[in-house]
Kinemage of the C-alpha trace (Angstrom):
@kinemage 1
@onewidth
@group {chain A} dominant
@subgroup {mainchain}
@vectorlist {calphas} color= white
{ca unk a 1} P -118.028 -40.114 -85.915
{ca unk a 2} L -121.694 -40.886 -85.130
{ca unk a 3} L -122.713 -43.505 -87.746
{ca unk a 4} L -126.426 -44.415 -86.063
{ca unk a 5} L -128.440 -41.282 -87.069
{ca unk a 6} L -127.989 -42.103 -90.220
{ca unk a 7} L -129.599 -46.021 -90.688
{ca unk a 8} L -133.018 -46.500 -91.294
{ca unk a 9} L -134.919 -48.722 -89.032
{ca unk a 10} L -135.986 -52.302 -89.867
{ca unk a 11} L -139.716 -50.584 -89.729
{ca unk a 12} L -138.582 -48.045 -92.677
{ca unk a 13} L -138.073 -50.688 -95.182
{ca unk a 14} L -134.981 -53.052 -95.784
{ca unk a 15} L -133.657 -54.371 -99.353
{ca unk a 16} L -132.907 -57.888 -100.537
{ca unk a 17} L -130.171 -58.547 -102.889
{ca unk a 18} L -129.628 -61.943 -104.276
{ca unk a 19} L -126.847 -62.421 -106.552
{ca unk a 20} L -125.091 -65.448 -108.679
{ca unk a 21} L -121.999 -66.773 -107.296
{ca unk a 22} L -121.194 -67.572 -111.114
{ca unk a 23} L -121.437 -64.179 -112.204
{ca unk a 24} L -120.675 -62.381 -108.919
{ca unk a 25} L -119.797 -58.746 -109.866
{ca unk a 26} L -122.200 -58.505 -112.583
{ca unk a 27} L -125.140 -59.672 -110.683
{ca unk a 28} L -123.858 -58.205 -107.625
{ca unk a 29} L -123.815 -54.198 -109.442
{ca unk a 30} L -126.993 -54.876 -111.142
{ca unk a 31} L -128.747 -55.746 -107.798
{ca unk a 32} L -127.817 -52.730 -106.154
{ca unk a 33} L -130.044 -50.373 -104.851
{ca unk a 34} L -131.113 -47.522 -107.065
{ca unk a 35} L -132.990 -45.185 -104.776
{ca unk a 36} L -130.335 -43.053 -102.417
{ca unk a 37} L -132.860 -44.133 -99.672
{ca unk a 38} L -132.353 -47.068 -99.689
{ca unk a 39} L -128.712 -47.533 -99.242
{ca unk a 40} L -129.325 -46.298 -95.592
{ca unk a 41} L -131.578 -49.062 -95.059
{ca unk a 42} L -131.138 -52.677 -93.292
{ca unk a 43} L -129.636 -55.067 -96.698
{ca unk a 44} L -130.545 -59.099 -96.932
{ca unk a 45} L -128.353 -60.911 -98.861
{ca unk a 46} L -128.913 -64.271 -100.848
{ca unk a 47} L -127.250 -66.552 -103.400
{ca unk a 48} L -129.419 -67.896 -105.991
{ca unk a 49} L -130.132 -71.382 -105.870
{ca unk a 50} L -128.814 -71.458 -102.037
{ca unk a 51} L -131.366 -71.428 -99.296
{ca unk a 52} L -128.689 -70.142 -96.560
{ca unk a 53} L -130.692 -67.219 -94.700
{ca unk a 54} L -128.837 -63.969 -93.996
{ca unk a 55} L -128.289 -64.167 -90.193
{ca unk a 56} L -124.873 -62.297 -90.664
{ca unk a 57} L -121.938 -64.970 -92.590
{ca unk a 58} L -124.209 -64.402 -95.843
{ca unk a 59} L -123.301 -60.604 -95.920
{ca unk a 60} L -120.047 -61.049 -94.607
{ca unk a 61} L -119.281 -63.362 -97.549
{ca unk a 62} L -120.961 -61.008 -99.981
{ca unk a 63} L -118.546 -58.040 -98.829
{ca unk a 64} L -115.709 -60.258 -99.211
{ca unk a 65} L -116.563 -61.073 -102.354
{ca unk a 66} L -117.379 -57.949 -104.197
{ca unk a 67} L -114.482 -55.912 -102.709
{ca unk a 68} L -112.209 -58.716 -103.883
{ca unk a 69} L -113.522 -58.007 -107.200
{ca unk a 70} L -114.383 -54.564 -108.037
{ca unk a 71} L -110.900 -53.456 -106.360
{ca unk a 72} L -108.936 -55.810 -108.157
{ca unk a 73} L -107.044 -54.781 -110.820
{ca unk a 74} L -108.891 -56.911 -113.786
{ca unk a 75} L -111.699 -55.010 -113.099
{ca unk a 76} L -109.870 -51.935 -114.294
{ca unk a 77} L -111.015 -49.559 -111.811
{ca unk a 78} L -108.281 -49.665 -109.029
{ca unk a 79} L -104.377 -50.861 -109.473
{ca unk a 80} L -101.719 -51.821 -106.642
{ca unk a 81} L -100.199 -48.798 -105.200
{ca unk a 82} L -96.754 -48.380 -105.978
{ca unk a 83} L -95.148 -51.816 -106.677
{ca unk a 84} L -96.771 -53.691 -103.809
{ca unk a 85} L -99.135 -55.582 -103.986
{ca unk a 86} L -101.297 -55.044 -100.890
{ca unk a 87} L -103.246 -51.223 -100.971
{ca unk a 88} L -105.051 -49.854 -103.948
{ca unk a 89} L -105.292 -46.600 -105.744
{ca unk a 90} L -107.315 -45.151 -108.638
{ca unk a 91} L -106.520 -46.464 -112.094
{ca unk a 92} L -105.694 -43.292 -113.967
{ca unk a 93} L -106.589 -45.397 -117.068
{ca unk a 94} L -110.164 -46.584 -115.858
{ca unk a 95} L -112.255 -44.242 -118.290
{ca unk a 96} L -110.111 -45.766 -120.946
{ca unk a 97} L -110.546 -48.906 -120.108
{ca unk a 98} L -114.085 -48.444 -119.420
{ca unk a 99} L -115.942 -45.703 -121.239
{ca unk a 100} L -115.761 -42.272 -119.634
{ca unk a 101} L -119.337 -42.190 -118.789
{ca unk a 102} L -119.300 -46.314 -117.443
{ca unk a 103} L -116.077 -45.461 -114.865
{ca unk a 104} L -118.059 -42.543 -113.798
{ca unk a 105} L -120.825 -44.675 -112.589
{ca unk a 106} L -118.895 -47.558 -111.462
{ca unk a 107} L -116.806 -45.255 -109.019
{ca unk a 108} L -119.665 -44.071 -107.450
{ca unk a 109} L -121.079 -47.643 -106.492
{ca unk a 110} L -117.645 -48.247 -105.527
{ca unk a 111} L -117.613 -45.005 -103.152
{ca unk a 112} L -121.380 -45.793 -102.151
{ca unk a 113} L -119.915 -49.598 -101.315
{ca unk a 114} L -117.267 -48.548 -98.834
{ca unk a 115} L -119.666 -46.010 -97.638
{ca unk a 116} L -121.997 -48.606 -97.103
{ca unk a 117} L -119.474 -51.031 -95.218
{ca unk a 118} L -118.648 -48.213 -93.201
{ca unk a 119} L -122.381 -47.671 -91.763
{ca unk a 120} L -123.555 -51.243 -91.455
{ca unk a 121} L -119.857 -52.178 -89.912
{ca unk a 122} L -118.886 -54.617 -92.332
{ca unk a 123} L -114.941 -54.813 -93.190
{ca unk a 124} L -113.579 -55.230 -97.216
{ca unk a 125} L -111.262 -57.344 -97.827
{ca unk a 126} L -109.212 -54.603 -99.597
{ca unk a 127} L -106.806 -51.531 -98.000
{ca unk a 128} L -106.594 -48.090 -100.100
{ca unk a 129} L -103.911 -46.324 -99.692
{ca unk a 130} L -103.761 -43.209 -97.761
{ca unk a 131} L -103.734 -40.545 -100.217
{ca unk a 132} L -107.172 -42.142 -101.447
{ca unk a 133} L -108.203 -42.596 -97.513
{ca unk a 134} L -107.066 -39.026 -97.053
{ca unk a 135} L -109.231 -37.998 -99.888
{ca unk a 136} L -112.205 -39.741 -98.584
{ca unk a 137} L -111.982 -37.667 -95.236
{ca unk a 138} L -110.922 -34.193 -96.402
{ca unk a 139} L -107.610 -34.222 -95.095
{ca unk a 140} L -104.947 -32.845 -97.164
{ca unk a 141} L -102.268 -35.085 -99.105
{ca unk a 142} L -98.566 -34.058 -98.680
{ca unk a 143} L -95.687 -34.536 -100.640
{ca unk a 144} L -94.140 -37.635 -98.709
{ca unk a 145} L -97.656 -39.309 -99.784
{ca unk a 146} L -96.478 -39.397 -103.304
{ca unk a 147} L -94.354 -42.042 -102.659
{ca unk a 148} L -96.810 -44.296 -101.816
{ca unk a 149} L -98.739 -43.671 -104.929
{ca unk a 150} L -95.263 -43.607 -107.495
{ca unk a 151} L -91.826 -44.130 -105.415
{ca unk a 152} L -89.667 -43.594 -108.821
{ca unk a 153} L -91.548 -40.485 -109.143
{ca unk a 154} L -91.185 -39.358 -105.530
{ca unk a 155} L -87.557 -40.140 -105.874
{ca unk a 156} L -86.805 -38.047 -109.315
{ca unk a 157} L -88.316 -35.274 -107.347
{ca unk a 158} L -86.886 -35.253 -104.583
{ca unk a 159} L -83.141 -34.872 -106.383
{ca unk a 160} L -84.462 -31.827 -108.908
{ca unk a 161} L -85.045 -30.318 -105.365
{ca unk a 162} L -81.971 -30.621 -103.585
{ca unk a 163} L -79.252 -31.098 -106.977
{ca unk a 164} L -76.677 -28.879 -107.793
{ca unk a 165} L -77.030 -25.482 -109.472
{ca unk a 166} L -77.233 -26.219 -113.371
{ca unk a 167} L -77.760 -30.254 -113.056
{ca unk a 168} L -81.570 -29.980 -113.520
{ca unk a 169} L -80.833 -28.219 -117.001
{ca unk a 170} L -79.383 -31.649 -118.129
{ca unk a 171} L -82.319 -33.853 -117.500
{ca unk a 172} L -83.980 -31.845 -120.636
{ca unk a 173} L -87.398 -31.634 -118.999
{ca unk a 174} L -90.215 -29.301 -119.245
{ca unk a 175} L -93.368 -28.630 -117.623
{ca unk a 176} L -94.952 -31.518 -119.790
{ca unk a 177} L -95.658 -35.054 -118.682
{ca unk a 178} L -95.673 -38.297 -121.018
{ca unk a 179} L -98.788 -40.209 -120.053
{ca unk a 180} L -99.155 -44.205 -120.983
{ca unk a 181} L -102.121 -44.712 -122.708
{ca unk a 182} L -103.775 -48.193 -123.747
{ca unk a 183} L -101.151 -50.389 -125.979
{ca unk a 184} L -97.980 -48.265 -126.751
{ca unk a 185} L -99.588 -44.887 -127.369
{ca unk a 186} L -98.688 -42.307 -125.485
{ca unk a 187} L -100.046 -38.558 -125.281
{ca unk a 188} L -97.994 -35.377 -123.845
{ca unk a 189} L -100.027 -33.109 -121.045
{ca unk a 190} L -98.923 -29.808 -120.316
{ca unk a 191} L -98.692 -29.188 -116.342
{ca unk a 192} L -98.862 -25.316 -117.449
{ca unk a 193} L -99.973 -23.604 -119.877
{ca unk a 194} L -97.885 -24.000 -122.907
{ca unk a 195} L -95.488 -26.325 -120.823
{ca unk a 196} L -93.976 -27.974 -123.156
{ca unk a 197} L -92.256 -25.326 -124.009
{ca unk a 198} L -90.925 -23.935 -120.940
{ca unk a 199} L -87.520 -25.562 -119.913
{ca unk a 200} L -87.030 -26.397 -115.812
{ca unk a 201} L -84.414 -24.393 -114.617
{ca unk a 202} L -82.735 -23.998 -111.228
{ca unk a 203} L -85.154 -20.615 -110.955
{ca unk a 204} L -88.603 -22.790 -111.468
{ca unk a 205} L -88.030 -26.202 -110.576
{ca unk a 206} L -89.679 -25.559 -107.313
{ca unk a 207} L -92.676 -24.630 -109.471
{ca unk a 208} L -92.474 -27.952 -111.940
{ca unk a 209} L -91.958 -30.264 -108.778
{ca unk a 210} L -95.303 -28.658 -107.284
{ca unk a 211} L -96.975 -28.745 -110.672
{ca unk a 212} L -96.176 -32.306 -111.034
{ca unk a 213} L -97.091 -33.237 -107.458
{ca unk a 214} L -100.245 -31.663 -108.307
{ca unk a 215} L -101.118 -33.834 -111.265
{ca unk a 216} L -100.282 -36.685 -110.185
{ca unk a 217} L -101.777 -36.543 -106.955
{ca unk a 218} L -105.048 -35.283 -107.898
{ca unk a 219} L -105.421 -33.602 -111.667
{ca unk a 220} L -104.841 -36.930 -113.578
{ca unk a 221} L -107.580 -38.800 -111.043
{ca unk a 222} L -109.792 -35.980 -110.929
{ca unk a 223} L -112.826 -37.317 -112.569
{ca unk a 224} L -112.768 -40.991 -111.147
{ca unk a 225} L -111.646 -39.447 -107.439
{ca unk a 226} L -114.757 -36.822 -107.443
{ca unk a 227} L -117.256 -40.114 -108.645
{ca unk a 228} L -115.967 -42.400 -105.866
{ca unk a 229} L -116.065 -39.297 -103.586
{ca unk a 230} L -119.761 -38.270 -104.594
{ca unk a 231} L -121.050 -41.822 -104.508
{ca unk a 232} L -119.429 -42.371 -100.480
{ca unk a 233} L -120.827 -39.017 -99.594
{ca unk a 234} L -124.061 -39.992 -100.654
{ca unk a 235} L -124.613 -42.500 -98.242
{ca unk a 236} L -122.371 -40.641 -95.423
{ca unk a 237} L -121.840 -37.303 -95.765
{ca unk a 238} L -118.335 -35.489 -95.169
{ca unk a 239} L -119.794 -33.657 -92.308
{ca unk a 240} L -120.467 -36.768 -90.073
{ca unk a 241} L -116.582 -38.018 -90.775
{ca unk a 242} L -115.509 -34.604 -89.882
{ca unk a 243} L -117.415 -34.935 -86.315
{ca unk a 244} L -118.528 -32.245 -83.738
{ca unk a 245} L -115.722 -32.671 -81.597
{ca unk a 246} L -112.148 -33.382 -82.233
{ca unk a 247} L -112.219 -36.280 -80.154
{ca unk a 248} L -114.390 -38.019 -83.331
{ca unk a 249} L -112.424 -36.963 -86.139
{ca unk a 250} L -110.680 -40.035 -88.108
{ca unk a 251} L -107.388 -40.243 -89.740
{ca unk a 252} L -106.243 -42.079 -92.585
{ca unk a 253} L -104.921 -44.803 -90.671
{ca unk a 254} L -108.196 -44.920 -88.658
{ca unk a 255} L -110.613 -45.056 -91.094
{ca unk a 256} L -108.475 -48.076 -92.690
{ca unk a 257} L -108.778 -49.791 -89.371
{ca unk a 258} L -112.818 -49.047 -89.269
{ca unk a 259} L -112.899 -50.433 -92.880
{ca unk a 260} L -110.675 -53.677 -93.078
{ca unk a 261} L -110.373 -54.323 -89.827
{ca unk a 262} L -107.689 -54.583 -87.302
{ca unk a 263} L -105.674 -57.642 -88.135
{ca unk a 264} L -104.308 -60.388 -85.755
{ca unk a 265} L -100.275 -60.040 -85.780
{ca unk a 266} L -97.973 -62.689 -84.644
{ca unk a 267} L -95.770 -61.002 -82.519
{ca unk a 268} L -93.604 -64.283 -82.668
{ca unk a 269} L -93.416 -63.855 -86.437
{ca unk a 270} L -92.740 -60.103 -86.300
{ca unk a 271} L -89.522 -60.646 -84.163
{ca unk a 272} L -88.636 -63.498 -85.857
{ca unk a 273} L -88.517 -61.942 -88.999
{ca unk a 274} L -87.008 -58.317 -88.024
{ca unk a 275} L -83.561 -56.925 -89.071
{ca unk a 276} L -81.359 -55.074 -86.883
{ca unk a 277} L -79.052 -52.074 -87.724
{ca unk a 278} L -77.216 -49.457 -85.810
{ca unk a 279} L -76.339 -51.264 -82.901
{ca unk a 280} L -79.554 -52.315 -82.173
{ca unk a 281} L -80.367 -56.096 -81.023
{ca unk a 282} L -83.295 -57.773 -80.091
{ca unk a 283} L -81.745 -58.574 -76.867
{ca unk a 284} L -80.549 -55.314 -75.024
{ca unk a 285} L -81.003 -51.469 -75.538
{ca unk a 286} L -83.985 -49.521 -77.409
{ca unk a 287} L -84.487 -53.059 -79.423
{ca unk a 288} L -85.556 -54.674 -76.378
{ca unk a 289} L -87.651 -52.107 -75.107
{ca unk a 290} L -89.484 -51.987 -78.472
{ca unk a 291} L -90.110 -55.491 -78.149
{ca unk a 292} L -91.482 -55.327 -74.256
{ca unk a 293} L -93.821 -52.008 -74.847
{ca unk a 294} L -94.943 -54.497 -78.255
{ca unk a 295} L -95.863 -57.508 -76.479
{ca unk a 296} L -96.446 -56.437 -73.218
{ca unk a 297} L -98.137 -53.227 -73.770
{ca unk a 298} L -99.695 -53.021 -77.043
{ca unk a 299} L -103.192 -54.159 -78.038
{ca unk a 300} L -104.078 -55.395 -81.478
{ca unk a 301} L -104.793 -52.035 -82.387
{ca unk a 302} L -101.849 -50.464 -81.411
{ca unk a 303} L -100.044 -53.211 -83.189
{ca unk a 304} L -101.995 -52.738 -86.045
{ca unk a 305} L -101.167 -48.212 -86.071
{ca unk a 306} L -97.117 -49.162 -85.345
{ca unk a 307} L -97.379 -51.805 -88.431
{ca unk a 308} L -98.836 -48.806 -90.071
{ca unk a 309} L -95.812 -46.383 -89.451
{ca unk a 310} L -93.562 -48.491 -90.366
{ca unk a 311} L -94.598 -50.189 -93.501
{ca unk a 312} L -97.691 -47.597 -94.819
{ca unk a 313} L -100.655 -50.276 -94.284
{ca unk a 314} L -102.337 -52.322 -91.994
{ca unk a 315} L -102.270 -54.958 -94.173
{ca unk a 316} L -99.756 -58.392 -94.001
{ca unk a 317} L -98.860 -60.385 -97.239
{ca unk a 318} L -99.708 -63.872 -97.567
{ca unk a 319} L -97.072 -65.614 -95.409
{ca unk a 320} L -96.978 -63.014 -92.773
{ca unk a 321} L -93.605 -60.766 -92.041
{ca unk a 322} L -91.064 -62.926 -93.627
{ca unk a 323} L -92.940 -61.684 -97.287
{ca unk a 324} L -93.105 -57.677 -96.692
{ca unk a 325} L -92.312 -55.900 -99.655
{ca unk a 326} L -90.550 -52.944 -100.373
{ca unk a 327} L -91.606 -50.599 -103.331
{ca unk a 328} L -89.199 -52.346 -105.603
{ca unk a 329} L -90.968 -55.726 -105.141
{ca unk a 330} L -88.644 -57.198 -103.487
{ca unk a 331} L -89.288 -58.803 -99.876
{ca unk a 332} L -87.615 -56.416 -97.268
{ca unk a 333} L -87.933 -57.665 -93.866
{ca unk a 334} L -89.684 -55.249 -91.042
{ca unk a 335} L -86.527 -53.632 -89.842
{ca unk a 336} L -84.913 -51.477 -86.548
{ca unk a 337} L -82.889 -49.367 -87.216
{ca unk a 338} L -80.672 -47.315 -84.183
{ca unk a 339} L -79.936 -43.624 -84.471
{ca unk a 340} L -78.215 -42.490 -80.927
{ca unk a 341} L -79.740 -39.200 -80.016
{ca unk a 342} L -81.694 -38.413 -76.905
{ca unk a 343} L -84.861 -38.818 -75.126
{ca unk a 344} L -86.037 -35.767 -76.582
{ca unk a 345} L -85.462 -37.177 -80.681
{ca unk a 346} L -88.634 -38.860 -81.890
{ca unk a 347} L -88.823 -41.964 -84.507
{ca unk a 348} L -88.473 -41.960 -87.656
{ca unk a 349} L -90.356 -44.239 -90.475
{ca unk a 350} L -89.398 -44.857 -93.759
{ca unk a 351} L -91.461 -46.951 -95.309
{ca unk a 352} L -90.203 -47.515 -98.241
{ca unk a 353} L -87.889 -49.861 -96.854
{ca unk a 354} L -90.178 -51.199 -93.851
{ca unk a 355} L -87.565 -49.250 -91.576
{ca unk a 356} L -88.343 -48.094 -87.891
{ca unk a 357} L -85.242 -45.236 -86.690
{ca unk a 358} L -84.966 -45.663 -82.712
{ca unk a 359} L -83.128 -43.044 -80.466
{ca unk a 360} L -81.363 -44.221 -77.934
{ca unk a 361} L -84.347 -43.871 -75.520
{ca unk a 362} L -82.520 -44.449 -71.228
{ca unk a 363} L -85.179 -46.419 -70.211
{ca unk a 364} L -87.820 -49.162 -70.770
{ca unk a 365} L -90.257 -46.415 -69.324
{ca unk a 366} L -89.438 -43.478 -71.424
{ca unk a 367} L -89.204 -45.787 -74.630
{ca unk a 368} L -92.848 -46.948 -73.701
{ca unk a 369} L -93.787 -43.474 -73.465
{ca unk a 370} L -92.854 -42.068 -77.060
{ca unk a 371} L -94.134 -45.025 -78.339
{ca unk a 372} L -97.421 -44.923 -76.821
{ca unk a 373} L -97.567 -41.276 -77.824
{ca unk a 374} L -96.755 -42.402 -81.426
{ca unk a 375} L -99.336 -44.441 -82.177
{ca unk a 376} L -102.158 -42.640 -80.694
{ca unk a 377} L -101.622 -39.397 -82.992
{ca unk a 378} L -101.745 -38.870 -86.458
{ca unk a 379} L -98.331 -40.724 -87.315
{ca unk a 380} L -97.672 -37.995 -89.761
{ca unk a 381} L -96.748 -35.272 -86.983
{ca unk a 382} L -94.242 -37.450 -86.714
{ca unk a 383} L -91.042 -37.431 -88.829
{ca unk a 384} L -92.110 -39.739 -91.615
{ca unk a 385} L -89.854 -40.116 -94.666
């Protein structure tokens, strides 16, 4: 991904923003750039009434700041993905909340913003989840992904594919979905044509758990997803995340890393907080070798891709590992789980429970070797529940 080409020099011009630390967002949106130019151009930042110059901490502070605040969910825009509390996706509700026309043109700052971070290297405080990162770079979302973005969902779905002949009847659905709106209304959407009326039955269930998938994922988002996607393709354009060669091409768990940064885990904490099942240990076996190829071998950023297998995101909760979260809100502590198998059996993540699978590698040096492996692919060739 060649970012350079693509920022104006000093000599082409540079914009000043100066916003109110009182009314940060506000000011902060207002002040932005309107000319598509300019948002390739060198930015100067300054709080009014402070005479701080802008040699570097005065933009990192304002990135802090307004990703803090237009992600959060009081701003309406973005809500916590699934039920934890540390990646964000698109509030379904946002043109309600808003006005159609208003959420339209606050997700494309937002999508400008992050496109912006992106080209002058500046991290936000804030993870999105991958579906949304996926979304951002083109790459296609799968059905596991869905349980990132609604685990009860991804659940339900899961058993109308694989229950018994005749059980689905019982559940009385149809190819309709009940959608929240503001207060205690709620509105019925067809996922077909005239779905309401059809009945899922062993024969089409396959066809209502796609059709839901499909809304959920993408239909019920479409609007705010193609703003934010328009407004970060304005400032860098899909082509230059796609790359010329291979070798430049970013996954989802890349681009989170280019974004917000690669995080300084406490290996000490990790192991200290990590649960051990299937005759795994900390002290002998596949447990120990996890922990050597961790501490010895591993870089931050390696660190940072394994975290991601495991648990979905980069990102640590206040407190560190003793406060992960599972998707019921509970805390569920980073754990190791043994499978037997062979050398040739790969590892399996589940992350809705934080949960690593381990074969039972022979060796130190073969365990080092799939796990190396693992984090320097796209995690999702990997089996990843």
């Amino acid at each position: 991904m060649r970012l350079a080409p693509l920022r104006l020099p000093w000599e082409s011009g540079h914009v000043r923003i100066e916003v109110e630390r009182k009314d940060f967002l506000t000011t902060a949106l207002d002040a932005l750039p309107r000319d598509d130019k300019d948002w390739r151009k060198t930015w100067r930042f300054t709080f009014k009434g402070e005479p701080a110059r802008d040699a570097g901490g005065v933009a990192r502070e304002f990135w802090s700041l307004l990703s803090a605040e237009l992600f959060h969910p009081h701003a309406g825009l973005f809500k916590y993905s699934a039920n934890e509390n540390l990646t964000y996706q698109i509030n379904p509700l946002a043109p309600v909340l808003h006005t159609p026309e208003a959420a339209q043109r606050l997700f494309r700052l937002a999508g400008r913003l992050l496109a912006k971070a992106l080209l002058d290297k500046q991290l936000v405080t804030v993870s999105l989840n991958r579906p949304l990162l996926k979304h951002i770079l083109g790459a296609p979302v799968t059905f596991d992904d869905l349980e990132l973005i609604d685990a009860e969902l991804y659940r339900n779905l899961q058993w109308i594919l694989t229950c018994g002949p005749g059980e689905v009847e019982y559940t009385c659905q149809t190819f309709a979905v009940d959608e929240q709106e503001l207060g205690d209304a709620v509105s019925s959407v067809d996922l077909i044509p005239g779905g309401s009326e059809v009945d899922v039955t062993d024969e089409n269930k396959a066809e209502f758990v796609t059709a839901r998938f499909k809304y959920t994922m993408m239909d019920r988002i479409q609007v705010p997803l193609g703003s934010l996607l328009a407004g970060f393709y304005d400032v860098v354009p899909h082509k230059v995340l796609e790359g010329g060669d291979v070798r430049e091409k970013l996954d989802a768990q890349e681009l989170e890393v280019v974004l917000c940064g690669t995080p300084e885990i406490d290996v000490a904490d990790w192991k200290a907080h990590t649960e051990y099942t299937g005759g795994l240990s900390a002290a002998s076996g596949v447990g120990s070798y996890f922990w050597r190829v961790i501490d010895n071998d591993f870089d931050d950023e390696q660190r940072t891709r394994m975290l991601q297998f495991v648990t979905g995101t980069s990102r640590l909760p206040a407190g560190g590992f003793k406060n992960l979260q599972g998707v019921d809100g509970k805390n569920k502590k980073f754990k190791l789980h043994g499978i037997g198998g062979n050398n040739d059996t790969v590892p399996i993540s589940h992350t809705c429970f934080n949960r690593l699978d381990l074969p039972s590698y022979s060796s130190y040096e073969h365990a080092r070797l799939v796990l190396t492996n693992l984090v320097a692919c796209d995690v999702e060739g990997f089996s990843v529940d």
